[in-house]
DRENKOL-747365 format. One record per residue (C-alpha): y negated, x negated, z. Coordinates in steps of 0.2 Angstrom, whole numbers. Layout:
N
north,east,up
Y,X,Z;
...
//
This chain:
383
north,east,up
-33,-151,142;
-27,-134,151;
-36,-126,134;
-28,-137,121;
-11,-133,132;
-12,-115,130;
-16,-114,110;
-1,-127,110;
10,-115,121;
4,-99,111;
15,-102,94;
29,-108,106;
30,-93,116;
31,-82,100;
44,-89,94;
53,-88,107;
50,-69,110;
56,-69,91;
72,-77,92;
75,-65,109;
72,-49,98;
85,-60,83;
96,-60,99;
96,-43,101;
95,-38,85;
110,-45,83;
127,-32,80;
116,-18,82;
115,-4,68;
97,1,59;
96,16,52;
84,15,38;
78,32,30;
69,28,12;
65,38,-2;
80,39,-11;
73,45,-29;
75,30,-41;
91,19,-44;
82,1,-43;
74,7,-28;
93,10,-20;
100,-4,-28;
87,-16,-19;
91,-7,-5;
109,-12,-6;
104,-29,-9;
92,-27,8;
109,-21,18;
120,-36,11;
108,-48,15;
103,-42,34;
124,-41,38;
126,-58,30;
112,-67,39;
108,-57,54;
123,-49,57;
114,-31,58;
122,-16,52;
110,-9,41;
112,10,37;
100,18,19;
97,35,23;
91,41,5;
77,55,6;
71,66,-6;
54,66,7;
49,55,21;
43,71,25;
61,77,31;
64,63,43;
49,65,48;
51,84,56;
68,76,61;
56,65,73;
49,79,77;
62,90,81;
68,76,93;
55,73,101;
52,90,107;
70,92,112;
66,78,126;
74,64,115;
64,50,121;
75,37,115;
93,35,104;
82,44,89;
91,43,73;
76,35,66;
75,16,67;
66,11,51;
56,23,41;
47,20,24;
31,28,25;
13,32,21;
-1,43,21;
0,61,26;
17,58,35;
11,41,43;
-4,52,51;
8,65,58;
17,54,65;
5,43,74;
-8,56,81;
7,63,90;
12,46,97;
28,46,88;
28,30,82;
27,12,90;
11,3,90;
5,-14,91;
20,-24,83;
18,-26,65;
5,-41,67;
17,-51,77;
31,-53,64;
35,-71,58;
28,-66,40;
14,-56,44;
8,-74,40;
10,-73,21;
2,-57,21;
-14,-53,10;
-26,-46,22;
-39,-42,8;
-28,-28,2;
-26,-12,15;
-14,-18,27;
-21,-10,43;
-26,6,38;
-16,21,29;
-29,34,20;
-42,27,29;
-32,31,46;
-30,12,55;
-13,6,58;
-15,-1,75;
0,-11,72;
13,2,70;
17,1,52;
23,-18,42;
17,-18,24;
30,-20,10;
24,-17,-6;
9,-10,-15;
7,3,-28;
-6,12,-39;
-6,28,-51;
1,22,-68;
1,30,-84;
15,25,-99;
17,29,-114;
25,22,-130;
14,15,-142;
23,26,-155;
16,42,-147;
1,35,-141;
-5,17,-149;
-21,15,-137;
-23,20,-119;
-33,37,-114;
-48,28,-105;
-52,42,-93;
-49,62,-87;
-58,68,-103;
-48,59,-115;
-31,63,-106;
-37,80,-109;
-44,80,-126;
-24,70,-130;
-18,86,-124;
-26,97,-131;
-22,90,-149;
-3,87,-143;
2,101,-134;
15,101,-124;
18,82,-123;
9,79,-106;
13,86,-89;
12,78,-71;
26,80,-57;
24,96,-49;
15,92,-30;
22,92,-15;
29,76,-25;
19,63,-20;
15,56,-38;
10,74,-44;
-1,75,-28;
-9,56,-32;
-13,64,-49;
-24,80,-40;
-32,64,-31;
-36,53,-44;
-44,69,-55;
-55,74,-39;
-59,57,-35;
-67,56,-53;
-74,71,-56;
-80,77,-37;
-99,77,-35;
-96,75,-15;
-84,57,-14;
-89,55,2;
-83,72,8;
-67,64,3;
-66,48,17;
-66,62,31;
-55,76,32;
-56,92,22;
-70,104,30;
-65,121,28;
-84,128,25;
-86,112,11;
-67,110,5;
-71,124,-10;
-88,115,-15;
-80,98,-16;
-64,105,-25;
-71,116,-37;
-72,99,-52;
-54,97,-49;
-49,117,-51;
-60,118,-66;
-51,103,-75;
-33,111,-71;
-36,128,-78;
-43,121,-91;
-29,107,-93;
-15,118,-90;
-11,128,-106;
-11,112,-115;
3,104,-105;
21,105,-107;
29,121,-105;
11,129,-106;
9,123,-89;
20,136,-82;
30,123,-75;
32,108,-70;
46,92,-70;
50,89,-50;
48,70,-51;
43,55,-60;
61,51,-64;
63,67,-73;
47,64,-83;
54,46,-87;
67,57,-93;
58,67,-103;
47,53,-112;
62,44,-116;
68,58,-127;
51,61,-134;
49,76,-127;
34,70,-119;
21,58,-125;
16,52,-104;
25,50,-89;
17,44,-72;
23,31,-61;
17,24,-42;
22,7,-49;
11,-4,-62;
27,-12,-65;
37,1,-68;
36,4,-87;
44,-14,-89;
57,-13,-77;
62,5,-86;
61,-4,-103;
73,-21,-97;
85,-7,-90;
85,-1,-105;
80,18,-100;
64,17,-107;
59,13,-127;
56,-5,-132;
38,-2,-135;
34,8,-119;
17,2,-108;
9,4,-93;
-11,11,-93;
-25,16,-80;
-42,25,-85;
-57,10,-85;
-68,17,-70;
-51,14,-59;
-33,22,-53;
-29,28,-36;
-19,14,-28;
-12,11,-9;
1,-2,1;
16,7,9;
25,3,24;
37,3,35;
37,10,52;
48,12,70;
46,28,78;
44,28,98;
62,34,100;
70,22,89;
88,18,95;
88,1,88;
68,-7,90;
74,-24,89;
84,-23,72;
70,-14,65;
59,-27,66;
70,-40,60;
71,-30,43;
54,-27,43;
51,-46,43;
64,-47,31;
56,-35,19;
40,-47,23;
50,-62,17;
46,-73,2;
62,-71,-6;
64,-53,-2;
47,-49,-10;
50,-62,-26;
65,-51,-29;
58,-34,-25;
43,-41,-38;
55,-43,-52;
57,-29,-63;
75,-34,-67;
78,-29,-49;
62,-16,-46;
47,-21,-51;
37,-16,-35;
22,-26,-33;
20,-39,-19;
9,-39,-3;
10,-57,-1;
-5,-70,-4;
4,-81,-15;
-8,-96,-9;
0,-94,9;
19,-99,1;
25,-115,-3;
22,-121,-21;
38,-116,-28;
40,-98,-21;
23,-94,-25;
26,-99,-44;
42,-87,-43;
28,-74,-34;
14,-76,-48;
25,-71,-63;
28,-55,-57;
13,-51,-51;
4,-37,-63;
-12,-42,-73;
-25,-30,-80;
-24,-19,-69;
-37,-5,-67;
-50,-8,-52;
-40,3,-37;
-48,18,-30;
-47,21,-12;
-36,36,-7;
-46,50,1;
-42,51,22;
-26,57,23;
-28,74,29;
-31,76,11;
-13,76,4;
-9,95,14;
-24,102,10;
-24,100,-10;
-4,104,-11;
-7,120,-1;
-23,124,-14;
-12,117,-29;
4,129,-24;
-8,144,-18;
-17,143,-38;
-1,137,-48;
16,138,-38;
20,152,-43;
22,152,-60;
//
């Protein structure tokens, strides 16, 4: 009886440790710092911010970055000033390279992302506790899910390229239409990833991190393929756009036959907005496209913990995620299991949810990312 007691208690006792953190949540101000670089993305924002002041009554502040990166060394900076808490930091959207410098220097909290209310509709099969094979541990909340996209319009392109080969052998018969962002963007540096990760003789070099007596062995595929790629690229790969959005940009005006999105879903959000053609599409290679979830997290000094978790639930919501999977409002694909939601939301989910989509490729271990912009910039940057 005591047993049955305790399991019985155990859902009690959480949610009254939720609805304390609601309680304190409550009239406090969350400063959110997100990447900033695509106008859906701010508008859902926006819609984020009405939403938590309407219902929870929390004050939430976008900070809109060019580079999680930036808030990031602002965490940092803070921390070795002695700033243990009041950090100007309470929410950050994050992954990968930036998630790993964070955590190994114990800047971030742990432990707390499992016990959110909708952790429940989560879908553990995708990778929900681990970030460039580094684990979680807790301290970063799911919120969408993402893998490298091509998108063309069938005008310039009536087929997809199925792999590396055929991308280059496009380019070398229509110079000067293709082009990736120029790394550290993190889309230009998913491309460097996606090309090793194909043509790399030493894959599993790429699940631990870079060694420097192996780094130039299991490199040299990807280094061959650029200089042989780059006089065929736009601006005789001399240069390269800054972002994504600027390739969008580009394609629309048929100055490029390819841009290249973190979003499956993008091409048709683009395309309802009206800033892409009609007849643009979405395509991956066949033998599979990078892919990864990304996350939100709370550094250790955040000045407003409770409030950050009751966005993060938020952001974990069924309606939140139905609307962030729309491409009339962004297009950014779920992380929810739509088995785990009532009949009715999960339809809602299910019609968003992309289809066709290219097996996704693991992301090398994280330590990757700085390793192969530094190689990249040291080779090309200076052009």
């Amino acid at each position: 009886m005591l047993l049955t007691g305790l399991l019985l208690a155990g859902p009690a006792l959480a949610d009254d440790s939720w609805q304390k953190i609601k309680e304190e949540a409550h009239g406090q101000t969350v400063w959110f710092n997100a990447w900033g670089g695509d106008t859906a993305v701010n508008r859902y924002l926006d819609w984020v911010s009405g939403e938590m002041k309407s219902h929870y009554a929390i004050n939430l502040k976008i900070v809109r970055l060019a580079d999680a990166a930036d808030a990031v060394k602002r965490i940092q900076t803070e921390a070795s000033a002695g700033r243990k808490t009041n950090g100007s930091v309470d929410l950050l959207w994050v992954n990968g390279e930036n998630f790993r410098t964070l955590k190994s220097a114990g800047l971030v909290q742990t432990g707390w992302a499992q016990t959110l209310p909708n952790w429940r509709y989560v879908d553990t099969t995708k990778p929900v506790t681990e970030d460039f094979a580094i684990p979680t541990e807790g301290a970063e909340s799911p919120w969408g899910s993402a893998q490298l996209t091509f998108i063309a319009s069938r005008q310039q392109l009536p087929a997809p390229l199925a792999d590396s080969q055929a991308l280059f052998d496009y380019a070398r018969q229509h110079p000067g239409t293709v082009t990736y962002p120029r790394p550290p963007d993190f889309t230009g540096t998913a491309f460097l990833q996606q090309i090793l990760l194909t043509q790399t003789t030493q894959p599993d070099a790429l699940k631990q991190p870079p060694d420097d007596a192996t780094f130039a062995a299991v490199t040299a595929p990807l280094w061959a393929y650029l200089d042989k790629l780059h006089p065929f690229l736009w601006r005789n790969g001399k240069d390269f756009p800054p972002s994504p959005a600027r390739m969008d940009a580009l394609l629309a005006a048929k100055s490029l036959n390819l841009s290249l999105t973190f979003n499956p879903a993008h091409a048709r959000q683009k395309v309802s907005s009206k800033e892409l053609p009609p007849d643009s599409y979405s395509f991956g290679f066949q033998q599979g496209m990078i892919g990864n979830v990304h996350f939100v997290t709370i550094p250790a000094n955040a000045s407003a913990t409770a409030g950050a978790k009751v966005v993060a639930n938020f952001l974990l919501s069924p309606p939140a995620q139905i609307r962030k999977s729309d491409p009339a409002h962004w297009g950014d694909p779920s992380v929810l299991e739509p088995n785990t939601l009532p009949a009715a939301e999960a339809a809602a989910l299910r019609q968003f949810m992309p289809t066709g989509l290219p097996t996704t490729l693991g992301e090398p271990h994280a330590a990757w990312v700085n390793a192969l912009e530094q190689e990249w910039l040291r080779r090309y940057g200076t052009h």
